[in-house]
Each structure stands twice: as C-alpha cells, then as structure tokens.
Biopython code that builds the backbone (N, CA, C, O; Angstrom):
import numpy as np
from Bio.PDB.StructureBuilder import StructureBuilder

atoms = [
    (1, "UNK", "N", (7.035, -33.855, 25.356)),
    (1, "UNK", "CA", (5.658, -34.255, 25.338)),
    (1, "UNK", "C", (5.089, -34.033, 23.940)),
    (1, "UNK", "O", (5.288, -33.195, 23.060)),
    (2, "UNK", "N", (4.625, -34.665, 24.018)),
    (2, "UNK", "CA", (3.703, -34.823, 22.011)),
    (2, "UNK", "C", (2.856, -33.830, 22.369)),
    (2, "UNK", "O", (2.506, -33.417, 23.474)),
    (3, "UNK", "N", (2.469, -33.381, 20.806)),
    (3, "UNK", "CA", (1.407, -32.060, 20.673)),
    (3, "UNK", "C", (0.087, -33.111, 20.257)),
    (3, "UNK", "O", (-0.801, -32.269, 20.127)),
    (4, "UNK", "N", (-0.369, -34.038, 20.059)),
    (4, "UNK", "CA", (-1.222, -35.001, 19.499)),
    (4, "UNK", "C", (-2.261, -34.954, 19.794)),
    (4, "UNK", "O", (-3.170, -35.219, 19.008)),
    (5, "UNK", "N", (-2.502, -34.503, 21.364)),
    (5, "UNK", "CA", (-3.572, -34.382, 22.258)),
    (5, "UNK", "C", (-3.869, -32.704, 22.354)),
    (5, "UNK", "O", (-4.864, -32.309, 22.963)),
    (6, "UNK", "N", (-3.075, -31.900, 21.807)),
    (6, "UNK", "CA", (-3.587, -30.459, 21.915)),
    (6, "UNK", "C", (-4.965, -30.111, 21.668)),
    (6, "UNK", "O", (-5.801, -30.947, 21.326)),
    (7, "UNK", "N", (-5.211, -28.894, 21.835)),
    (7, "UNK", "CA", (-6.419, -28.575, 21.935)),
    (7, "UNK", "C", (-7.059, -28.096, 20.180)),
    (7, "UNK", "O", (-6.419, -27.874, 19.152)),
    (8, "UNK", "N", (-8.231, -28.080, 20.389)),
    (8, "UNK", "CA", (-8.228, -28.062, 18.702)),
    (8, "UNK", "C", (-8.896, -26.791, 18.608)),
    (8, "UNK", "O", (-8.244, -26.455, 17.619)),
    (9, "UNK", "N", (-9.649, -25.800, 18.804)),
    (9, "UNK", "CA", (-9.394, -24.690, 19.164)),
    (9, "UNK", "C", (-8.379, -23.507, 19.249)),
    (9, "UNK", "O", (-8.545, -22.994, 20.356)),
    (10, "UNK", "N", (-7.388, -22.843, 18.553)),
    (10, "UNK", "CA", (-6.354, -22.447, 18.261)),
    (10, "UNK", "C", (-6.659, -20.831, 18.074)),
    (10, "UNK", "O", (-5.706, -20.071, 17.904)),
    (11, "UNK", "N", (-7.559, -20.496, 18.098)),
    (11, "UNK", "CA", (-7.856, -18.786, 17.755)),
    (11, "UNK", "C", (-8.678, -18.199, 18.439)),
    (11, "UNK", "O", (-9.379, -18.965, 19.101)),
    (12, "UNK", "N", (-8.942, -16.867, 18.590)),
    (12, "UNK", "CA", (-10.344, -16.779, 19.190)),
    (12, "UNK", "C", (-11.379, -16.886, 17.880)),
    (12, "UNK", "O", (-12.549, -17.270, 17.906)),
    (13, "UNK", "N", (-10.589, -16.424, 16.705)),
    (13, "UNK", "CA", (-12.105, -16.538, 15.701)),
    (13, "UNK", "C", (-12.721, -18.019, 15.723)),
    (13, "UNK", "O", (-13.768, -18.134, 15.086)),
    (14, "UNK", "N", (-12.228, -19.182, 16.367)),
    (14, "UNK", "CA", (-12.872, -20.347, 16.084)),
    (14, "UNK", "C", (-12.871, -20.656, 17.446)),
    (14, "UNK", "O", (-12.697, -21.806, 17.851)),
    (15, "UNK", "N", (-13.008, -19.938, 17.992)),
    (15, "UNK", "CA", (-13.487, -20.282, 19.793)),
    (15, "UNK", "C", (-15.201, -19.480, 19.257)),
    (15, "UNK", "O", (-16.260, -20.099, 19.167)),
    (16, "UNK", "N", (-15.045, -18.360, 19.047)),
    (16, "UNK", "CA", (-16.563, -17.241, 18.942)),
    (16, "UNK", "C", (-17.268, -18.586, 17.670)),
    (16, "UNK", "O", (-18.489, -18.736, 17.640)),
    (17, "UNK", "N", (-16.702, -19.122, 17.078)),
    (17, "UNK", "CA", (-17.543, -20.269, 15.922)),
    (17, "UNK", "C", (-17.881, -21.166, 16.986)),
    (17, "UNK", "O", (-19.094, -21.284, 17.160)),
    (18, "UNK", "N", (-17.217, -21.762, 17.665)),
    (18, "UNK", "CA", (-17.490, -23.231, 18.265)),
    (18, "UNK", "C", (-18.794, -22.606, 19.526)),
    (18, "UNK", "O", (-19.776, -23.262, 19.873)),
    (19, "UNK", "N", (-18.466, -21.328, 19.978)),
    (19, "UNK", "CA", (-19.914, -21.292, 20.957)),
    (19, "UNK", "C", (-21.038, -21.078, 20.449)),
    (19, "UNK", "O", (-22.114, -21.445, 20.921)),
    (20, "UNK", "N", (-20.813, -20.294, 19.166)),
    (20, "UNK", "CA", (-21.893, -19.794, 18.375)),
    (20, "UNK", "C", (-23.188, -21.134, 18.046)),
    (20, "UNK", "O", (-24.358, -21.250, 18.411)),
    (21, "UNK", "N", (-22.252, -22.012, 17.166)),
    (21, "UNK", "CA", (-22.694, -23.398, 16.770)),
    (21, "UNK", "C", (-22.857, -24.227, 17.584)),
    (21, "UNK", "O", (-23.819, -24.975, 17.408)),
    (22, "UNK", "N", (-21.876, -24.461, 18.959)),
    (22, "UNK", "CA", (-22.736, -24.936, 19.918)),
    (22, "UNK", "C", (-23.822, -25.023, 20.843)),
    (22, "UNK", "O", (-24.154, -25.819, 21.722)),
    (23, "UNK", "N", (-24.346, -23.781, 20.295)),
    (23, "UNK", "CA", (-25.310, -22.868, 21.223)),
    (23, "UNK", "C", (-27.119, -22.846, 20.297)),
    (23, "UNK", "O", (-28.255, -22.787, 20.767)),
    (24, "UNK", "N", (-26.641, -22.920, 18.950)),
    (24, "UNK", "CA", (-27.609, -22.369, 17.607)),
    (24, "UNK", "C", (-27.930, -23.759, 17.306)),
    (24, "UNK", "O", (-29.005, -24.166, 17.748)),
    (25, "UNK", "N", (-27.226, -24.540, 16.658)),
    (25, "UNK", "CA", (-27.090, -25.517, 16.317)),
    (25, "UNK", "C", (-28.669, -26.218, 16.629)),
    (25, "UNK", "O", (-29.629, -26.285, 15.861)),
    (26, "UNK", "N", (-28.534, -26.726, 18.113)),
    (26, "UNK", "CA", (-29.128, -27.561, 19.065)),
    (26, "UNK", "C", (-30.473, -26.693, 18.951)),
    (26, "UNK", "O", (-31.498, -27.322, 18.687)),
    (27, "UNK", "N", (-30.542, -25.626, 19.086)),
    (27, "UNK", "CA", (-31.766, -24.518, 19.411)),
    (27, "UNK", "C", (-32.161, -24.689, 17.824)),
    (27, "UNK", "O", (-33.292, -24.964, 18.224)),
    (28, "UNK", "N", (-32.270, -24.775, 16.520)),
    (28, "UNK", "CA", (-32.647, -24.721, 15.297)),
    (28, "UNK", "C", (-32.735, -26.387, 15.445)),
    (28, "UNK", "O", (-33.894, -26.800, 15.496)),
    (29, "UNK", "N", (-31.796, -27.302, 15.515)),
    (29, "UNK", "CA", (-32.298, -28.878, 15.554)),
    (29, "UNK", "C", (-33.934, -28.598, 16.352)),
    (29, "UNK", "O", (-34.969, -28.522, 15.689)),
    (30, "UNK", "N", (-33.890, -28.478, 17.793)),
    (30, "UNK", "CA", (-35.392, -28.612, 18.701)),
    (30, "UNK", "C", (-36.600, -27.496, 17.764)),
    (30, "UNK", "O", (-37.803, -27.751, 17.714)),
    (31, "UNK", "N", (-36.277, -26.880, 17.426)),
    (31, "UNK", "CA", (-37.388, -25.963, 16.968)),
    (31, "UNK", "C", (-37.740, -26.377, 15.538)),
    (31, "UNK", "O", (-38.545, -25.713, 14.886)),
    (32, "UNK", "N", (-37.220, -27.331, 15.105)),
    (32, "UNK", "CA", (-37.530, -27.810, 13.527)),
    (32, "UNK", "C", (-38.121, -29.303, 13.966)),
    (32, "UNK", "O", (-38.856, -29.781, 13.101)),
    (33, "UNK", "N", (-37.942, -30.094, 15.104)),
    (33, "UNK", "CA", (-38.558, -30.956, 15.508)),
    (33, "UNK", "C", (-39.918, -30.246, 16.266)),
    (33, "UNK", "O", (-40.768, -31.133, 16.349)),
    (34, "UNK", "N", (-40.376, -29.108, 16.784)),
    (34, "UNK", "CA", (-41.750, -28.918, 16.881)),
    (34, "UNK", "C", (-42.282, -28.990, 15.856)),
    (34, "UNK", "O", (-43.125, -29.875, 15.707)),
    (35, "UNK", "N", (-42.004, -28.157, 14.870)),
    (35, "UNK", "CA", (-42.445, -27.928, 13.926)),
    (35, "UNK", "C", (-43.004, -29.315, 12.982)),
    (35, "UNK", "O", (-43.868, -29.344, 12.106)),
    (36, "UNK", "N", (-42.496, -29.972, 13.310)),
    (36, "UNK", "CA", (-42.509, -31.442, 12.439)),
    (36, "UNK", "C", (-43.536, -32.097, 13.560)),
    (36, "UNK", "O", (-44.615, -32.645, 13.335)),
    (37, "UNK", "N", (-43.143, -31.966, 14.327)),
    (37, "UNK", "CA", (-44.470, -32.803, 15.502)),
    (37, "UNK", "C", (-45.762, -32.047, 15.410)),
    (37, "UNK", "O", (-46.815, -32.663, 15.244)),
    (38, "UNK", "N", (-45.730, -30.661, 15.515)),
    (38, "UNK", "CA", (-46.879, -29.756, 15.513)),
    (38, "UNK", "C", (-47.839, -29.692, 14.358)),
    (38, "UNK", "O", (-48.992, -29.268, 14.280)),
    (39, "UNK", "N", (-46.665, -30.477, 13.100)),
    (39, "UNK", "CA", (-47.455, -30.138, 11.465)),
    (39, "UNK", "C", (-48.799, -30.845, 11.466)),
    (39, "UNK", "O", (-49.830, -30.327, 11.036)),
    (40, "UNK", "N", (-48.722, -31.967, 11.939)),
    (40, "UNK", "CA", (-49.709, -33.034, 11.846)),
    (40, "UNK", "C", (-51.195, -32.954, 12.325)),
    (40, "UNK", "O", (-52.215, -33.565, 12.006)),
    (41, "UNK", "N", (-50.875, -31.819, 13.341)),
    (41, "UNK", "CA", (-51.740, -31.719, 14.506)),
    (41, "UNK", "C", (-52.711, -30.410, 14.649)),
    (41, "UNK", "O", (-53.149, -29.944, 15.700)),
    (42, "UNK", "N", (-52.988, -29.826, 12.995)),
    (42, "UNK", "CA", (-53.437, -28.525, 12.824)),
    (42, "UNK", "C", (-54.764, -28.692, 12.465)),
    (42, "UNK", "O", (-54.995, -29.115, 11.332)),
    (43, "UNK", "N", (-55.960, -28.363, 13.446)),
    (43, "UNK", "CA", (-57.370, -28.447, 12.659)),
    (43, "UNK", "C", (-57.861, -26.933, 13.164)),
    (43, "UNK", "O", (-57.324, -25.834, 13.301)),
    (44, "UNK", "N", (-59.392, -27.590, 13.391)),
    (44, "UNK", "CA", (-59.825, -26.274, 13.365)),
    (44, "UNK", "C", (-59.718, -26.014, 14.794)),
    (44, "UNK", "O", (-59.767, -26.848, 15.698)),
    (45, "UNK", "N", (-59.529, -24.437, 14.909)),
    (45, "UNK", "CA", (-58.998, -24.256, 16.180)),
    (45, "UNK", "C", (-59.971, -24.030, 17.359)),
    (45, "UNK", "O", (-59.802, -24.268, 18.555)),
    (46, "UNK", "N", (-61.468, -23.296, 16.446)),
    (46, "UNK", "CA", (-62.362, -23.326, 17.489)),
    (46, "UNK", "C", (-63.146, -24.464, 17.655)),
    (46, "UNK", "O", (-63.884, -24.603, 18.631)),
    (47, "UNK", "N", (-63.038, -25.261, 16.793)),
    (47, "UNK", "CA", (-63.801, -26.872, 17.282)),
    (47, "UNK", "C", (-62.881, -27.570, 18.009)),
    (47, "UNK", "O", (-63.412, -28.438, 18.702)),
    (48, "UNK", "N", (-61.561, -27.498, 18.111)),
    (48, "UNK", "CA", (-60.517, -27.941, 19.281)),
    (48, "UNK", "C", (-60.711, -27.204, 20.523)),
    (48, "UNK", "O", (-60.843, -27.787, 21.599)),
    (49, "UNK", "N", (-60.732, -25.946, 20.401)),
    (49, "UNK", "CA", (-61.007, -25.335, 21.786)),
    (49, "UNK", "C", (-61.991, -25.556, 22.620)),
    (49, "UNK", "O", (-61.835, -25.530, 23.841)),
    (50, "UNK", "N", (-63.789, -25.943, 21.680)),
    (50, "UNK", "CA", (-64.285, -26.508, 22.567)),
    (50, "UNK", "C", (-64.572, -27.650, 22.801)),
    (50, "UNK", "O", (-65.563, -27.917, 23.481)),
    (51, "UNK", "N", (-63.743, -28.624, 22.272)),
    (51, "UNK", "CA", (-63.340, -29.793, 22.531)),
    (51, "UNK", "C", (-62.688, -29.912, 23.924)),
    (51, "UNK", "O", (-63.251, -30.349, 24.927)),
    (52, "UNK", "N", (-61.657, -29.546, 23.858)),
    (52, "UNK", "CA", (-61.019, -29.261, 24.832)),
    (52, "UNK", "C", (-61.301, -29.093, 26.608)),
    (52, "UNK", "O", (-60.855, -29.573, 27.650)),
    (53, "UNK", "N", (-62.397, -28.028, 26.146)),
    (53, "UNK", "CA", (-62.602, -27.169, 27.470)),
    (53, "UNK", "C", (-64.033, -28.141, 27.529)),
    (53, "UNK", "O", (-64.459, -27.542, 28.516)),
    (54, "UNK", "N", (-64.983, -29.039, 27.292)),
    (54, "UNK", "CA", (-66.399, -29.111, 26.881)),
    (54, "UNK", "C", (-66.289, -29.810, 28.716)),
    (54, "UNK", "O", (-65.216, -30.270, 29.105)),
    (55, "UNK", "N", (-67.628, -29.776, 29.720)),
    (55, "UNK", "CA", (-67.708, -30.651, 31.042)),
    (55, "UNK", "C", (-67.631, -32.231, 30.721)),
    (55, "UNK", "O", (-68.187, -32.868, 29.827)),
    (56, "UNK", "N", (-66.779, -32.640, 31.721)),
    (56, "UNK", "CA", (-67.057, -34.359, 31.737)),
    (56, "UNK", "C", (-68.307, -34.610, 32.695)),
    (56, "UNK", "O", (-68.156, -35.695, 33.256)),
    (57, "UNK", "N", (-69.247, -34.108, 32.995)),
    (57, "UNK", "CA", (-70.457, -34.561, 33.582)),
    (57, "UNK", "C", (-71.010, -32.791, 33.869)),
    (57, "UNK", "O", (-70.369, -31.748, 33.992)),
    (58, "UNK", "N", (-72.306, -33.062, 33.893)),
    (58, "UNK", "CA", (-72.964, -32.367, 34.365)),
    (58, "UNK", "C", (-74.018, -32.355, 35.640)),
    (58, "UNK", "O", (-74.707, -33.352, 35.856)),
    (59, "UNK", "N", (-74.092, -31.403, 36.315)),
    (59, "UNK", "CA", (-74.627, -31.063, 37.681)),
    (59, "UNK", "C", (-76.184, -30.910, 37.417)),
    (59, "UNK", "O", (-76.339, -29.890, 36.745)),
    (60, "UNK", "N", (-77.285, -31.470, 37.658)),
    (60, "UNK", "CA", (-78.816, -31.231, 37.978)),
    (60, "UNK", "C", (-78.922, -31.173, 38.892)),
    (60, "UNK", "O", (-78.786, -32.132, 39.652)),
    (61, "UNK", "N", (-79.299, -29.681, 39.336)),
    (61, "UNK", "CA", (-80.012, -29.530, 40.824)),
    (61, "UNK", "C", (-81.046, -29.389, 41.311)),
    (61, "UNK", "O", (-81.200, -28.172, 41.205)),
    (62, "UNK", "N", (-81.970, -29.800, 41.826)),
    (62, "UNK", "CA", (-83.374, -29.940, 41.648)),
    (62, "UNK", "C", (-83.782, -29.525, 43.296)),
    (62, "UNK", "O", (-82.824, -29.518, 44.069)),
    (63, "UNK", "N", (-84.921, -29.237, 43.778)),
    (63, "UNK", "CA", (-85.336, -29.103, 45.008)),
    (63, "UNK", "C", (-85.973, -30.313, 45.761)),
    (63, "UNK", "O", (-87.019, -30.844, 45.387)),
    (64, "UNK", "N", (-85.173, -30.751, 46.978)),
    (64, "UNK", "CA", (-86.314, -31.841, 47.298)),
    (64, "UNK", "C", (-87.460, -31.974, 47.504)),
    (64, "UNK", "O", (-87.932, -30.863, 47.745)),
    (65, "UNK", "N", (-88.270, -32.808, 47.550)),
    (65, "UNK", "CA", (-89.234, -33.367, 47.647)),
    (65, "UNK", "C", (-89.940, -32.973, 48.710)),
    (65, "UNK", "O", (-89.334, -33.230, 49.751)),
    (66, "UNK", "N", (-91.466, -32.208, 48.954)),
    (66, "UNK", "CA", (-91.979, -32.230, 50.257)),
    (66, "UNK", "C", (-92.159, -33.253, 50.824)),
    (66, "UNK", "O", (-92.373, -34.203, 50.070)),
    (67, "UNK", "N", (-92.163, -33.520, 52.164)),
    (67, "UNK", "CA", (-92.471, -35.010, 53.241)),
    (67, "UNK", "C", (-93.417, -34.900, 52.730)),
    (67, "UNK", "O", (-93.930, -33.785, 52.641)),
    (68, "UNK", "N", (-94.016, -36.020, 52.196)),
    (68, "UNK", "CA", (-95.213, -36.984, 52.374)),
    (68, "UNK", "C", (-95.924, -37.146, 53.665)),
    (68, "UNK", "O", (-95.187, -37.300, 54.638)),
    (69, "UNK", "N", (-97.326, -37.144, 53.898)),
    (69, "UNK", "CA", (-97.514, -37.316, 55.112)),
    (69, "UNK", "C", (-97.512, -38.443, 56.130)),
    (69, "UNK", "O", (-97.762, -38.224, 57.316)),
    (70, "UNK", "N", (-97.184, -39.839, 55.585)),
    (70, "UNK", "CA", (-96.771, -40.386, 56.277)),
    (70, "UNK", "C", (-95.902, -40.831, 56.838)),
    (70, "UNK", "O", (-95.856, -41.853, 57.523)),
    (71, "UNK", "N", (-94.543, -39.532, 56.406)),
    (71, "UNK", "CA", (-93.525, -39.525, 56.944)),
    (71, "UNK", "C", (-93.522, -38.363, 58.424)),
    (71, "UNK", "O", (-92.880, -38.553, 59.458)),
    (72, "UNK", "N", (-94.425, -37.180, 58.128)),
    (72, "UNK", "CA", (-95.013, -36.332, 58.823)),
    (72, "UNK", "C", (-95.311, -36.479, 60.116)),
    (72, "UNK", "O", (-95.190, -35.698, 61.060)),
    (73, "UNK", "N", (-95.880, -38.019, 60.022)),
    (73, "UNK", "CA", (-96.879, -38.280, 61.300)),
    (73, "UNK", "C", (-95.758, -38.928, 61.761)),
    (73, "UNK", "O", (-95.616, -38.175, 62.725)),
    (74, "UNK", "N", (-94.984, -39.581, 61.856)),
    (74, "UNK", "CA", (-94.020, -40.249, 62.589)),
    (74, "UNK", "C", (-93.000, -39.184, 63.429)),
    (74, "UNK", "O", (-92.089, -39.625, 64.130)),
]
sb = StructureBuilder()
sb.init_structure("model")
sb.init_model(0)
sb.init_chain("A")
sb.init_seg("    ")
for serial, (resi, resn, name, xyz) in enumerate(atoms, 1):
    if name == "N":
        sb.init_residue(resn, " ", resi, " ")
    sb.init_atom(name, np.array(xyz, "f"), 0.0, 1.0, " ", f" {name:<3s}", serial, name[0])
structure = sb.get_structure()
C-alpha cells in the first residue's frame, strides 16, 4: 500500500501546533472582525444611551369629564 495518503501530522510537537492554531487562529480572525465592524460605530456614549432608551409615545392621563346635565336627566 502507498504511503501518499498518510497522515500529515507525524509528532506530537505538531499535533499540540495544529490544535493550538486551529483553535487561536479562528478566535483572533472573529475578534479583529469586531473590532473593524465596531470602529465605525463609536460616538458619544451618553447621547446614544439616551437615544436608545428615549419612549416611542407617551401616556396623558387626564380625569374625565363630569356628566353634563343633560346627560344626568336621562
């Protein structure tokens, strides 16, 4: 049988490399893409916050109206 297809992996010192880098690698790629998405997106933090949080409508509550008396008499 041919060796052609062997494994490429041959030591443990380059088994402890290949998890290391398979593991780091990916985790430093994603965290340098926040960073690049997040750059853009830096203002001020307390005019964002109450941006953020501000009501989409507000509540007036008022007391009704006394009957009129010609609602009274009926």
């Amino acid at each position: 049988m041919s060796e052609a297809h062997g494994s490429l992996i041959k030591s443990p010192k380059q088994l402890i490399i290949m998890v290391f880098l398979s593991f780091f690698v990916p985790l430093i790629i994603i965290l340098l893409l926040m960073v690049f998405v997040n750059n853009g997106k830096r203002t001020d933090a307390e005019a964002s916050a109450e941006q953020l949080i501000k009501p989409v409508a507000q509540l007036n509550v008022q007391e009704a109206p006394a009957p009129s008396d010609a609602q009274a008499a009926k």
